[in-house]
C-alpha positions as CSV (number, residue, x, y, z in Angstrom):
1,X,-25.4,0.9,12.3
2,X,-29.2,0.7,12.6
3,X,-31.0,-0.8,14.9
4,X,-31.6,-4.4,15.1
5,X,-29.2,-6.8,15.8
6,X,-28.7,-7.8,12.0
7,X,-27.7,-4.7,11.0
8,X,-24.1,-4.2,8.8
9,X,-21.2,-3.0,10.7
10,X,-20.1,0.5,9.9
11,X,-17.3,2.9,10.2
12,X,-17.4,6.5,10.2
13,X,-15.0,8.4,8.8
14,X,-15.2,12.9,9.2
15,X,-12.8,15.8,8.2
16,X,-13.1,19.4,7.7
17,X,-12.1,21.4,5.0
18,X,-11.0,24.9,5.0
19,X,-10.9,27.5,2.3
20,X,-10.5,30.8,2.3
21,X,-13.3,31.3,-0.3
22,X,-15.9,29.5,1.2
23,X,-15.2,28.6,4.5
24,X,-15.3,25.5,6.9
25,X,-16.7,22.3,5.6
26,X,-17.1,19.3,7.5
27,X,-17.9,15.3,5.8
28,X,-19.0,12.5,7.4
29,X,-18.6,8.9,5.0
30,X,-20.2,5.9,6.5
31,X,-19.1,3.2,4.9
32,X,-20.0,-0.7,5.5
33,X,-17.0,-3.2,6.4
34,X,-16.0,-3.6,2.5
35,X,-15.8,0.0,2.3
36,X,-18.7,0.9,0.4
37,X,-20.9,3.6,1.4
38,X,-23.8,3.8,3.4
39,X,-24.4,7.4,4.3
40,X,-22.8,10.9,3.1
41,X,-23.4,13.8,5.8
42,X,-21.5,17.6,4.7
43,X,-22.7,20.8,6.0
44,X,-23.0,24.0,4.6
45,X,-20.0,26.2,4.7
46,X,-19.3,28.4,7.8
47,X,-17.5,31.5,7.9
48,X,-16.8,32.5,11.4
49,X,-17.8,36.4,12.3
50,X,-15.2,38.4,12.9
51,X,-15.9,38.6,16.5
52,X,-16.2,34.7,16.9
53,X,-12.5,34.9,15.0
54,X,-12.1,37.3,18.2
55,X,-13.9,35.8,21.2
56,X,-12.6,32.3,20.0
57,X,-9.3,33.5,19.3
58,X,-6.7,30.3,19.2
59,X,-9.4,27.9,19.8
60,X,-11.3,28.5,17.0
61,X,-10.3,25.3,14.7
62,X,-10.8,23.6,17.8
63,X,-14.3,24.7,18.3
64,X,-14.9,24.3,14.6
65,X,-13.8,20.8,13.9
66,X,-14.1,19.1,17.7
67,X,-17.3,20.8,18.6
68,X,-19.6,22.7,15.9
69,X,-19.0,20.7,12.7
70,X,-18.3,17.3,14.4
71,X,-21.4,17.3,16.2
72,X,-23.9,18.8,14.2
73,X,-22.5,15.5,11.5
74,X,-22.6,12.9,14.4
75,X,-26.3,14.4,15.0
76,X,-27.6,13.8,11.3
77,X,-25.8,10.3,11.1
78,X,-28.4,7.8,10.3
79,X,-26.1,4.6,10.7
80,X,-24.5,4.5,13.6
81,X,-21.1,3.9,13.0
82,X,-18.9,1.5,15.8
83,X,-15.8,3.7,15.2
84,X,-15.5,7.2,13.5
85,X,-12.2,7.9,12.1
86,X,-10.6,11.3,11.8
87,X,-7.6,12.9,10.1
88,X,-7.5,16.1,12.4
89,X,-6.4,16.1,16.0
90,X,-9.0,18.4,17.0
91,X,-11.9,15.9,16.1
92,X,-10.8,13.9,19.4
93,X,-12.4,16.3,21.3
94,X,-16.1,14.9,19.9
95,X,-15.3,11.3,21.4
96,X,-17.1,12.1,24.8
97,X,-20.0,12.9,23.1
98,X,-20.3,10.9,19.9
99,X,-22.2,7.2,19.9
100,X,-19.0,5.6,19.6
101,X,-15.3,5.8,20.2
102,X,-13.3,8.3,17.9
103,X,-9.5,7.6,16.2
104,X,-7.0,9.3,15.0
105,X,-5.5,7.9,11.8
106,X,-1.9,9.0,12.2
107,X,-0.8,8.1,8.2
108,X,-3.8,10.6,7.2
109,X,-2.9,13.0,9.9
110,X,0.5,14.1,9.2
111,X,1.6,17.2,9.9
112,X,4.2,19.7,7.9
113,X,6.1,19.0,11.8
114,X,5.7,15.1,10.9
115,X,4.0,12.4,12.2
116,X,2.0,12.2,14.9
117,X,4.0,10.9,18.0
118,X,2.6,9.9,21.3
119,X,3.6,12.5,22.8
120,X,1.7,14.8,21.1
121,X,-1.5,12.6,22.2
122,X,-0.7,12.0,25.7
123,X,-3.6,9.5,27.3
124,X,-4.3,7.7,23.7
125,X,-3.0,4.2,22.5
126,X,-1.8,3.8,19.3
127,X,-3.6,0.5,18.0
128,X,-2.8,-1.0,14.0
129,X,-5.8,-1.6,11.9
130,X,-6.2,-1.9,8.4
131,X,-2.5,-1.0,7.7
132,X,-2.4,1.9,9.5
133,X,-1.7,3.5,13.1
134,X,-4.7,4.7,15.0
135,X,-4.9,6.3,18.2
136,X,-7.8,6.1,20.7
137,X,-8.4,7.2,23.7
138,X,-6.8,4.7,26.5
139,X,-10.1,4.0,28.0
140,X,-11.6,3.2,24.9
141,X,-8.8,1.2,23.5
142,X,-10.0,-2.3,24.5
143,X,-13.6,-1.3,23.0
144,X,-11.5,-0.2,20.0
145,X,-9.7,-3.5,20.0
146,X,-12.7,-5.8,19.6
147,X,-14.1,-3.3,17.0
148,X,-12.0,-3.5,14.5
149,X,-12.2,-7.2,14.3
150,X,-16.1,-6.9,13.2
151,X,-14.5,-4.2,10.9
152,X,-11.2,-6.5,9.4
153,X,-12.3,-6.8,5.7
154,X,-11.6,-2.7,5.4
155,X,-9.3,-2.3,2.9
156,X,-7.4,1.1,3.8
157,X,-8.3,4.2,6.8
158,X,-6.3,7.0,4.3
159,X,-8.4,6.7,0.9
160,X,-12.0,7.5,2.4
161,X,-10.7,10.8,3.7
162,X,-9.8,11.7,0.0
163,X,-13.5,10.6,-1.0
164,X,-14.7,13.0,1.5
165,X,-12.7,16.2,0.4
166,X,-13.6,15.0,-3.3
167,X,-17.7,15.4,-2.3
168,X,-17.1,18.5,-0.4
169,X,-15.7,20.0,-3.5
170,X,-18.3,19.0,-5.9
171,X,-20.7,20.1,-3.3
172,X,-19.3,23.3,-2.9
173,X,-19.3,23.7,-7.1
174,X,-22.7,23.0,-6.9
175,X,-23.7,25.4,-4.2
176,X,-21.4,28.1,-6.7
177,X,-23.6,27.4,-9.6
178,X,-26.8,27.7,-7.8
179,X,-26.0,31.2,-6.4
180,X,-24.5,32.1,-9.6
181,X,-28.2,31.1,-11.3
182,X,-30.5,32.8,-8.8
């Protein structure tokens, strides 16, 4: 959201994308409380060096989606959003430092192990919005509560995240074609 108190509600919602070809893509979609969009945020591929592959090791999707790509997103945002929603555990990480509380959307976030229980999130709630399950940190959860009531005409958490990887693709086509013509 923008400053000034008359300013539209808006929810963030941010995944990564990784291919082999390219490399790690984040998206951020802002959209308003109908679900339209505000704002569109993706950064350029990375491919991680081989020694940050090393020196990260095992916490390199970590690093990537909770720190790097997350932040440098949340950074460029120029509407505030009062709740950014996520489809990739390791995006928590970003709610101490983002503007506003972070969730997990647990119907987007399945893994090939099944869905997301509580405890694999131990010290989140698990709060319903929108006809989904989210999960929030506990000390945010109350914050989190009286969001999502400015926030009730959304229509649906899962769909935006299939907006996002849709732009990321036609960005990363785009990006093809330009090297391919210089």
């Amino acid at each position: 959201m923008t400053s000034g108190a008359a300013a539209e509600p808006a929810i963030g919602f941010y995944t990564v994308e990784q291919s082999e070809f390219t490399g790690w893509t984040g998206g951020l979609l802002v959209l308003n409380g109908g679900g339209r969009p505000l704002e569109f945020q993706c950064t350029l591929p990375i491919r991680p060096s081989r020694a940050h592959e090393i020196l990260y090791g095992a916490t390199l999707r970590d690093y990537l989606i909770g720190d790097a790509i997350g932040s440098l997103l949340l950074s460029r945002c120029r509407n505030t959003p009062l709740l950014v929603c996520c489809d990739q555990p390791e995006a928590l990480q970003l709610d101490g430092h983002a503007p506003c509380p972070l969730a997990l959307v647990c119907e987007a976030a399945e893994t090939d192990e099944g869905p997301i229980t509580a405890d694999m999130l131990p010290g989140y709630d698990e709060i319903e919005f929108a006809g989904s399950q989210i999960r929030v940190a506990i000390e945010r959860a109350d914050e989190v509560r009286q969001t999502i009531q400015r926030l009730a005409n959304l229509p649906d958490l899962t769909e935006p995240f299939g907006r996002i990887r849709e732009a990321i693709g036609e960005a990363q086509k785009q990006v093809a074609r330009a090297r391919s013509a210089a």
